[in-house]
C-alpha positions, 0 to 999 in steps of 0.5 A, spaced: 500 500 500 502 506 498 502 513 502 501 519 500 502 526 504 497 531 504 500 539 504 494 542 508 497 549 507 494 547 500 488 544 503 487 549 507 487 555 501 481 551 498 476 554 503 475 560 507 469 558 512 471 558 519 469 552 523 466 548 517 470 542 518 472 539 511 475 532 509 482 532 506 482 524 507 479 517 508 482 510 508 478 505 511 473 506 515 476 514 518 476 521 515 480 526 516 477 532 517 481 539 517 478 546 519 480 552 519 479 557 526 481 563 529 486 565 535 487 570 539 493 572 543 
């Protein structure tokens, strides 16, 4: 089986929704979900 790497500061560009988790990847049973949000500091 072969792995392939996921870029999320290229996932991450895709979309522009705060707290609006998206899939970036499956395998099995699983999804890999991504979202963006805010940081105050």
């Amino acid at each position: 089986m072969e792995y392939e790497t996921i870029n999320l500061k290229n996932k991450l560009s895709k979309f522009s929704e705060l707290w609006s988790p998206r899939v970036i990847a499956e395998m099995n049973d699983y999804q890999f979900k991504l979202a963006k949000g805010d940081v105050y500091r």
